[in-house]
N, C-alpha and C positions, 0 to 999 in steps of 0.2 A: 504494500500500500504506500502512496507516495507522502511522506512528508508535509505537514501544514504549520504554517506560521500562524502567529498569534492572532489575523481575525480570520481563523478556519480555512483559509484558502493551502490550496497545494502551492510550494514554494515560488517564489514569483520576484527574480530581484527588481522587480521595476516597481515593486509596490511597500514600501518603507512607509512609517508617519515620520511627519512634521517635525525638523528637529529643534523650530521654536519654544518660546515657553506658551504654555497655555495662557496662562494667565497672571495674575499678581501676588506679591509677597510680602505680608504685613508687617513680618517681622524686619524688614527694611527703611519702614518710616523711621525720620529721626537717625539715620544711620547712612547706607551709601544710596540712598534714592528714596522715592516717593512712585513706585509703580502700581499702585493701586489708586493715588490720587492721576497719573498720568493716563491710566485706562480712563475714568469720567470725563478727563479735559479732551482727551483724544476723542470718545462718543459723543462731546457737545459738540466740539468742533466741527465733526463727519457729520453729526443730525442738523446744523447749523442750514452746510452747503446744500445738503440735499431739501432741509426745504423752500430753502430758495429757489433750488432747481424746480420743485415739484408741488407748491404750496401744503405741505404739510404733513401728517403720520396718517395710516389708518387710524380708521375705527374697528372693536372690537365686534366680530361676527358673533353669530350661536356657540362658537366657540370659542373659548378662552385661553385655552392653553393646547397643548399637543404633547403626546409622548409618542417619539416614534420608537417603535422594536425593530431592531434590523437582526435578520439572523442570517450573518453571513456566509458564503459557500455554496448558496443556492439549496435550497430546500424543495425537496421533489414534491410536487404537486399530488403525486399519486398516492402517498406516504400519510399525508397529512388533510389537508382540504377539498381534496377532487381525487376521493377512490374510483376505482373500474371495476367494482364487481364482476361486469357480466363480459369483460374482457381475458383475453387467453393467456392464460400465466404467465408468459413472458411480460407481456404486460399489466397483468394486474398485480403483480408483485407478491412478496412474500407475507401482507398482512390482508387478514379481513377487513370489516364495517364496523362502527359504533351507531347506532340510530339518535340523531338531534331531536333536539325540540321544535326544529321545524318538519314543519309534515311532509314525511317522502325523500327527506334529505339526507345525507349520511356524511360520516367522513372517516378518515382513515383511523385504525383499529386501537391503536395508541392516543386518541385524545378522546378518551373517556371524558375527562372533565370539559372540555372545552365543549364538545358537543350539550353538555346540560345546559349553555349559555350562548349555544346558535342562535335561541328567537332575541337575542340581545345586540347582535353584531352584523354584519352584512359583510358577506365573503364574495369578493369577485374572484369568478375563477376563468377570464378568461382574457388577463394580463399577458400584455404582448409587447414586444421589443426583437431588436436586431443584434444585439450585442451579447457574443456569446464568450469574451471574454472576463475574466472576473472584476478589470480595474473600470473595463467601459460599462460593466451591466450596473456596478454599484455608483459608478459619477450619474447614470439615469435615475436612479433610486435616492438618489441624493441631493439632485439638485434641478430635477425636471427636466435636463437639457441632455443630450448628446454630446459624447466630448468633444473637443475643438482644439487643434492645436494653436489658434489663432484667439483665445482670449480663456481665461481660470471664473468658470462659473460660481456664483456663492451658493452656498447648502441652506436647505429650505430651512433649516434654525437660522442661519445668518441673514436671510430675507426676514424673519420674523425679527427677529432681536432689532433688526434696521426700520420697521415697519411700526411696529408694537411697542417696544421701548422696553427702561425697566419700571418692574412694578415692584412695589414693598420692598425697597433696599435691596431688591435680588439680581444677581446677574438673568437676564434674559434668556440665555442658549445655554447648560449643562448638560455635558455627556460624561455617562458612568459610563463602566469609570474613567474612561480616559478622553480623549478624542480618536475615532477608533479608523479612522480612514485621510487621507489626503484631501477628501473630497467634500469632509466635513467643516471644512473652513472658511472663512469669508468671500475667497475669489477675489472680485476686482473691487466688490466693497473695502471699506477702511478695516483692518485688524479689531479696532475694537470692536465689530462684529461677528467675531470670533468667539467659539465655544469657551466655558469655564468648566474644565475638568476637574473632576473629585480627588488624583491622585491617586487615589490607591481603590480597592474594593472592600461594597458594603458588607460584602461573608467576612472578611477579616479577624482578624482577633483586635477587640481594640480602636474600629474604627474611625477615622477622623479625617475630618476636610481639611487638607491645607488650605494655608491661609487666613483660617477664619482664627485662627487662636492666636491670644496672644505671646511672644516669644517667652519662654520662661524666665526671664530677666527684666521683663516686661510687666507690671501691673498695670491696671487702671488707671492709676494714680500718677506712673510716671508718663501712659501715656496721654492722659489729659494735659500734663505740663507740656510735653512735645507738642500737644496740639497746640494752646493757648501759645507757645516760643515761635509755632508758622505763621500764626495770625498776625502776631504783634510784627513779623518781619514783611507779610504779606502788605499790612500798612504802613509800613515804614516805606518800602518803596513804592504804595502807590503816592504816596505823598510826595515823594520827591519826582515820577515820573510821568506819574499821571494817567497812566496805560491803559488802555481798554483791555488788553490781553492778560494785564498784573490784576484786572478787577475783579476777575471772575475766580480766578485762586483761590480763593479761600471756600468759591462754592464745592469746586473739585474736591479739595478738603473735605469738606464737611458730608460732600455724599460717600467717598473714601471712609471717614470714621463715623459714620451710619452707620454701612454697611459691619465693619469689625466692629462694634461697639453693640448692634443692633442684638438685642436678645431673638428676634421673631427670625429674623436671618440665620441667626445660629441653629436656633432650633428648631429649623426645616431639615439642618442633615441631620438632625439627631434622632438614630434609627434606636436608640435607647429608650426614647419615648413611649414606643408600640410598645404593645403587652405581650407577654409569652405568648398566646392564645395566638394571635394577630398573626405573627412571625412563625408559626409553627401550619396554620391554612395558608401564607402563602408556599410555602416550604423554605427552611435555613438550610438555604444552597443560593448559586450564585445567581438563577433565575430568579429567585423568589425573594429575595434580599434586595437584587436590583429593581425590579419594577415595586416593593415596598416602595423604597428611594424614591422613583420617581412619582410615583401618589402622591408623596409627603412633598416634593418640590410642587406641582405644581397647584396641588393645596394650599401652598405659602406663596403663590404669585412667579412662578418661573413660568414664561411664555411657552418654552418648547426644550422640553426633555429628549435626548437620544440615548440609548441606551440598547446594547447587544447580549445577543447571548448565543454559545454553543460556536460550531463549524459544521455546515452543512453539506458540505463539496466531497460526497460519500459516492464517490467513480468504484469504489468496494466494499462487498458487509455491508447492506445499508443496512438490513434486517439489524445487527446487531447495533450497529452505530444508533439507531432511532431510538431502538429499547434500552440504550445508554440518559441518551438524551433529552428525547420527547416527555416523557413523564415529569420532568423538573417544569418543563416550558407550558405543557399542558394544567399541571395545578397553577403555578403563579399567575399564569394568563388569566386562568376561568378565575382564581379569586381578585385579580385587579380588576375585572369589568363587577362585577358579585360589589366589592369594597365600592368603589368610587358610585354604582347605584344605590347603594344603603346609606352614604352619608349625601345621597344630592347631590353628585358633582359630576356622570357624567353626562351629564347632558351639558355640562357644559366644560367637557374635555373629551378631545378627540383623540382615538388612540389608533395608531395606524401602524400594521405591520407588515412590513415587508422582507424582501429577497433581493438578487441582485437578477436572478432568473429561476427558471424550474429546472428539470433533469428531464433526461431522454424518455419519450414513452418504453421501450424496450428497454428490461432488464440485461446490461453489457456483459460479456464472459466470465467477471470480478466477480459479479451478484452484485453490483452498483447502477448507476444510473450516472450519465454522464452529461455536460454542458446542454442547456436548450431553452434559449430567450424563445422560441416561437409561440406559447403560450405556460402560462404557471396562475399562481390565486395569490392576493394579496387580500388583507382583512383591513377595515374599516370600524369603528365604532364609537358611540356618542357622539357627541358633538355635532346635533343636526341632523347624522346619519340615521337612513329609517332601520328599523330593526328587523332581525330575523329575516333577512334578504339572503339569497342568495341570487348575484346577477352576472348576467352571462354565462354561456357553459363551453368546455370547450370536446371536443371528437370523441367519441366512440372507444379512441385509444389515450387520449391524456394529449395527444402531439400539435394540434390548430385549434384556433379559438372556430367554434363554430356558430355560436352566435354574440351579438354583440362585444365585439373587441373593443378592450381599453388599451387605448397606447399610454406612454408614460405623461404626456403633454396634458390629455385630458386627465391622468390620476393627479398629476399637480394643482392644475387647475379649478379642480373641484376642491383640492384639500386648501389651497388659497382662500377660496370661496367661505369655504366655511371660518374660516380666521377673520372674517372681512378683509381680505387684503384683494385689491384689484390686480389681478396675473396680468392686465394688460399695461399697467403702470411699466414707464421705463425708468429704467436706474439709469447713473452716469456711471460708464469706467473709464478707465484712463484714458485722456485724449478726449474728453469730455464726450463721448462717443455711448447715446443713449441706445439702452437695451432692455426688451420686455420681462421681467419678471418670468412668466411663462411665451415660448411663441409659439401662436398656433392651435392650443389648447380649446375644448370647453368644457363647461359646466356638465357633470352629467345627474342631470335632473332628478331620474327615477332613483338616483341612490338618497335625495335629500328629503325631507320631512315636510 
């Protein structure tokens, strides 16, 4: 079996993350910099231009926030959301059926739980693209667009964080735990609309956000003096300079030590907070820890959570590789849609899970399935989305959409939609060189409420 790197892909040297920093370092204030007050200066600055450019931010759609799942490697369709019972065992694969809650519908044999919460979610299974390798099917997944060696698209979090702003002292775009793709970053947007990774992971022993704590050397107390020593120098020279660029300093500051200071902030990553009970239905594994995390973020005002799980790029052993995996992904899914309905929240958070493509209708020589953008299912829910849908289907063997195809343009399009943000809005990138949000795209109606 061939070798996978760290987001489940088979070895691939062209596909490495980001060797920038994520994000900011608090423990720095008052010391060799101020990069958590130069992140706010830098997002006014960037929010400033564009609305000049554009008069203004969205408004907030039926949806509020977003968590997208990505499960990288490509995840077989057949396996999971579009079984082939009455297909020929090459192609219907080594698992049975589980019967959903929707009438007449099934899905693959391993997501017991997730079918209990079919009439809640709307599965399209008849997701289509061109790109059958892993770095182009995931830049489609990621940012609505096809890649381009002629300009770096931003990731539908960096469209929102740009769009939507922050809300409650939070960063806008967090990916657990890390930033897990190349393709999850701003593009030709400004850097501050780039992801705030967690660092480390919520299974941990010990878990913690960098950044949000203070240095151990560091109390309140001194660092309120550090704040109160920026201020007083903050006025010291706008007095003598008079600056428009020196005035706003102290705002940067002060949304800077909001944020570190901010109890509600802090205690969004605080996965301590949930109860044994809580943490044991979603499952304590790295499924069910991470989408916890992201409940709790966008609970507390994060626009758009990303967050991964597993390697799906099973070219062999699928059978085993599923019964490895699937059961983690299957409980924490069925109880993040289950949670966020019990406390009222998802109808106004949209949860969207994707792939970067589906696997071959035929079973390969390995007992694997192998690369195939021509069709696969991606999952949708709340946030507007009508329930208990299943839309589009695709062949007889799992291989063409055969009725209603979604291309990636229109799955953008619609998940825009639902954020309020208008996909036909153009951005500036470099060269002042306006470009659509989504191009091309629509709305597709019958999935909305």
């Amino acid at each position: 079996m061939s070798q996978r790197n760290e987001n489940g892909w088979c070895n691939d040297p062209r596909h490495v993350r980001p060797s920038r920093r994520d994000f900011m370092y608090v423990g720095l204030i008052g010391g060799l910099g101020l990069t958590l007050g130069d992140f706010f200066r830098q997002k006014a600055m960037a929010a400033e231009a564009v609305q000049d450019a554009h008069g203004g931010k969205a408004k907030e759609g039926p949806a509020k926030s977003i968590i997208h799942i990505f499960l990288p490697g490509g995840m077989a369709q057949h396996e999971s959301f579009d079984p082939k019972p009455n297909a020929p065992i090459e192609y219907r694969g080594p698992f049975g059926t589980v019967k959903t809650k929707v009438e007449g519908e099934y899905f693959g044999e391993m997501m017991q739980q997730t079918a209990k919460v079919a009439d809640k979610i709307t599965v399209i299974r008849s997701m289509t693209h061109g790109e059958a390798a892993h770095e182009r099917g995931t830049h489609n997944m990621f940012t609505g667009y096809r890649p381009s060696p002629a300009i770096q698209y931003p990731s539908f979090g960096s469209v929102v964080s740009h769009e939507l702003g922050v809300k409650n002292n939070l960063p806008p775009y967090v990916c657990i735990p890390g930033v897990p793709n190349e393709f999850a970053g701003s593009g030709y947007l400004s850097s501050a609309y780039g992801p705030f990774s967690l660092g480390s992971d919520p299974t941990q022993k010990g878990f913690t956000v960098r950044d949000l704590r203070m240095p151990a050397a560091l109390d309140d107390a001194r660092f309120n003096r550090r704040k109160d020593m920026l201020a007083a120098v903050d006025s010291h020279f706008k007095s003598i300079e008079k600056s428009d660029a020196l005035s706003s300093m102290d705002e940067f500051y002060q949304r800077a030590y909001n944020m570190i200071s901010s109890k509600e902030a802090r205690e969004a990553f605080n996965l301590e907070s949930e109860s044994d009970a809580l943490k044991d239905q979603y499952g304590r594994n790295t499924a069910g820890m991470r989408m916890l995390m992201a409940r709790r973020l966008v609970g507390a005002g994060v626009r758009f959570v990303s967050m991964t799980f597993g390697g799906w790029d099973h070219h062999a052993g699928i059978q085993n590789a599923f019964r490895r995996q699937m059961p983690e992904f299957d409980v924490a899914f069925a109880m993040l849609i289950k949670d966020l309905e019990q406390r009222g929240q998802l109808d106004s958070t949209l949860i969207m899970v994707s792939s970067e493509f589906g696997r071959t209708p035929k079973i390969n020589k390995d007992a694997g399935r192998d690369h195939w953008p021509r069709v696969f299912s991606t999952v949708l829910a709340g946030g507007g989305i009508k329930k208990g849908l299943i839309y589009g289907t695709s062949d007889s063997t799992g291989g063409e959409p055969a009725t209603d195809a979604v291309c990636v343009e229109d799955f953008a399009t619609t998940v825009y939609h639902q954020l309020g943000i208008d996909p036909e809005k153009r951005l500036i990138a470099a060269g002042n060189r306006p470009i659509d949000i989504v191009r091309g795209g629509k709305v597709l109606k019958d999935l909305i409420v």
